[in-house]
N, C-alpha and C positions, 0 to 999 in steps of 0.2 A: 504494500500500500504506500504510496505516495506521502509526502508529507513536508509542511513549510517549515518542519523545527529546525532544518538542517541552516535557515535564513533568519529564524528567528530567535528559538532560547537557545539553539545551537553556539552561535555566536556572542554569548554573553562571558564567556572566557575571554580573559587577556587577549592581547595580541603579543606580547613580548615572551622570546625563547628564551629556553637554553641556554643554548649557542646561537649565531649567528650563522644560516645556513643560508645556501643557493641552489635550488632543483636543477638537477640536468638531466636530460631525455639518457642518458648510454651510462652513467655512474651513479655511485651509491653515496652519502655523505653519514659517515662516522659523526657519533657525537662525541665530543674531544675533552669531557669531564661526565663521566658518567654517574659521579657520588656515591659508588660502590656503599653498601652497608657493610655493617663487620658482622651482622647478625641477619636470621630470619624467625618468623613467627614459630616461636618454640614448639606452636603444638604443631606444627607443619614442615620440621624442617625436611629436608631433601638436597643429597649431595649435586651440586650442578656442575655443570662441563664446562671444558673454557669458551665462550665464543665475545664477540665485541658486539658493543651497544651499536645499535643504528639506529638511524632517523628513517630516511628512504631508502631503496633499493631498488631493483632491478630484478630479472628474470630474465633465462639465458635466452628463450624463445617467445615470440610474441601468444596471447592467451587470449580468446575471447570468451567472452560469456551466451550463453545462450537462451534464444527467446523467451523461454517461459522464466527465465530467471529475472528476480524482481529488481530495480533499480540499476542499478551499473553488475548486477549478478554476483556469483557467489567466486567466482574466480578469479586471482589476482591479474590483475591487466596489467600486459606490459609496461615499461615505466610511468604508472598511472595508478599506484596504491603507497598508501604512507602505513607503515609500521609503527610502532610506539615510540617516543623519544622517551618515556619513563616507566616503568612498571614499579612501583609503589602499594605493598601489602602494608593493610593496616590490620590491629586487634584489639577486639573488644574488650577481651582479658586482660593484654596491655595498653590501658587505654591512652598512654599517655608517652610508648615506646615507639621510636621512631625506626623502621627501618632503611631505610632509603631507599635507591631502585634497584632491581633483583633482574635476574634471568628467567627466576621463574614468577608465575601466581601462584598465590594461596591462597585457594579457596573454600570457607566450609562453615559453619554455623559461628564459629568465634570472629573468623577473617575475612574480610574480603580484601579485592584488590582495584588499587585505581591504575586505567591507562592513559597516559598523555600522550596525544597527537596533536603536528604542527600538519598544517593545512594550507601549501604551499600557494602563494598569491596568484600565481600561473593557472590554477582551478579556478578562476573567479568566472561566470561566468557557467560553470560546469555544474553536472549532476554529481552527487556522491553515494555511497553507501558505506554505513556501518555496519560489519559482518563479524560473524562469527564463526571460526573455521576447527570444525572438530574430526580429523581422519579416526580413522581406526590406526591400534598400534601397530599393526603390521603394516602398514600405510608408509610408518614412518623413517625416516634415515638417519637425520642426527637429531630427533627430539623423544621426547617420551611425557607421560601421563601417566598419575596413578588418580583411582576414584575411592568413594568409599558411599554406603549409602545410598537411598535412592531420592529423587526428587531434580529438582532444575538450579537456572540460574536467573537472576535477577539483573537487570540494565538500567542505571540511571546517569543521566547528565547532571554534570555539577555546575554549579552557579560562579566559581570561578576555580583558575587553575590550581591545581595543587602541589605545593611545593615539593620539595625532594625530601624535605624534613619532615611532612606530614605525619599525623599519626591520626590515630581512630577520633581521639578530642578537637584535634586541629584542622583535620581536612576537611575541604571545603563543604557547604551543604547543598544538599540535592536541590536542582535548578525544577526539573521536569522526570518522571519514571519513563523512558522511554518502551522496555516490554517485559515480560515474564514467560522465560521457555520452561513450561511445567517438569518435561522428562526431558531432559538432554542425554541425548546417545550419541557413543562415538560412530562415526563412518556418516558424520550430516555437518551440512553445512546451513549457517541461520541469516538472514538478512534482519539486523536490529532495527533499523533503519534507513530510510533512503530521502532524498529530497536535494536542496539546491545548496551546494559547498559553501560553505561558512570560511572563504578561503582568505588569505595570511592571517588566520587564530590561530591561539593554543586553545584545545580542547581537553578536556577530562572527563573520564568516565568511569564512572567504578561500578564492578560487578559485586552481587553477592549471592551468596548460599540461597534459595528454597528448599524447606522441607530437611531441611539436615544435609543435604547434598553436598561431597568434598571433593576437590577438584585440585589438583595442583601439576601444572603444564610448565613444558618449559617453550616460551615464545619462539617460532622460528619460522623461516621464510620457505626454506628448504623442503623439498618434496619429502612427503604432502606438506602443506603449510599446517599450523595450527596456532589459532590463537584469536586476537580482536584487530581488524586490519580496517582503514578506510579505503574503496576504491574511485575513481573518479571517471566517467565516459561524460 
């Protein structure tokens, strides 16, 4: 389903990054301080791999989406989707502990996690979509997923962006509920939203648990993808 939020509460996030970055159609831009944590959410931790923070990316082959697919579709389009510049787990239990941004999310009745995406000024003008890309494990190459529990995920836009220091007390407050996937299964992909690009902002979004549901991914671009990506057609 279509939708103005992506023009209106969409764009109630900052516009000021990170870093200072420049989109180009053939390369990818590293974020050049990523504020590593020195910890993760106690009740979730998970040993991660080495990989580097990004902003945008690339894709070795071009990708289209197809017709029935809602919005700019569920499949990463060629240099035409932005990855997270922050992954940011917060907790309930620690309400007041800051992790910074992580490789992975944590997700589950204590934790959620926020994503920061920059929404390159080049999309103005453009359709987007916020998705959700869940493969199966066997799908995957260099990522992994473990669950626990049954029940969904929860999506909401935040009212502004959130810092690297955020914690569950500090992060910012929900702007708009954007949707609720009751049962999320792997081997599916979700369109959160779609509408018209909120483009040079910083965005925030943080997911949480339904129903006890646990979830903890580690973000990756990499066949199959999995994680929270925006695309742009």
């Amino acid at each position: 389903m279509r939708s103005a939020f992506f023009h209106l509460s969409f764009a109630l996030g900052a516009a000021a990054a990170i870093t200072e970055t420049v989109y180009y159609s053939t390369v990818y831009v590293t974020v050049t301080d990523c504020g590593q944590a020195t910890s993760s959410p106690a009740s979730t931790v998970v040993a991660s791999t080495a990989s580097a923070c990004t902003n945008y990316a690339t894709i070795p082959t071009a990708a289209t989406s197809t017709s029935d697919e809602p919005g700019c579709g569920t499949t990463l389009r060629h240099d035409a989707y932005a990855t997270p510049l922050a992954i940011i787990p917060i907790d309930s239990q620690s309400a007041t502990t800051s992790y910074g941004t992580q490789y992975f999310a944590y997700i589950n009745s204590a934790n959620s996690t926020i994503f920061n995406f920059d929404i390159p000024s080049i999309w103005s003008g453009k359709e987007c979509s916020l998705m959700f890309l869940f493969p199966l494990q066997s799908q995957l190459e260099t990522s992994s997923f473990t669950e626990s529990g049954s029940g969904g995920l929860s999506f909401d836009a935040l009212a502004s962006v959130a810092n690297l220091t955020a914690s569950y007390d500090s992060a910012p407050a929900v702007a708009q509920h954007l949707i609720t996937i009751d049962n999320v299964t792997p081997g599916n992909s979700y369109t959160i939203i779609a509408g018209s690009c909120p483009a040079g902002t910083t965005q925030s979004i943080k997911v949480s648990s339904v129903g006890g549901y646990g979830l903890t991914f580690f973000e990756d671009w990499n066949p199959s993808p999995i994680g929270l990506f925006v695309n742009s057609c």
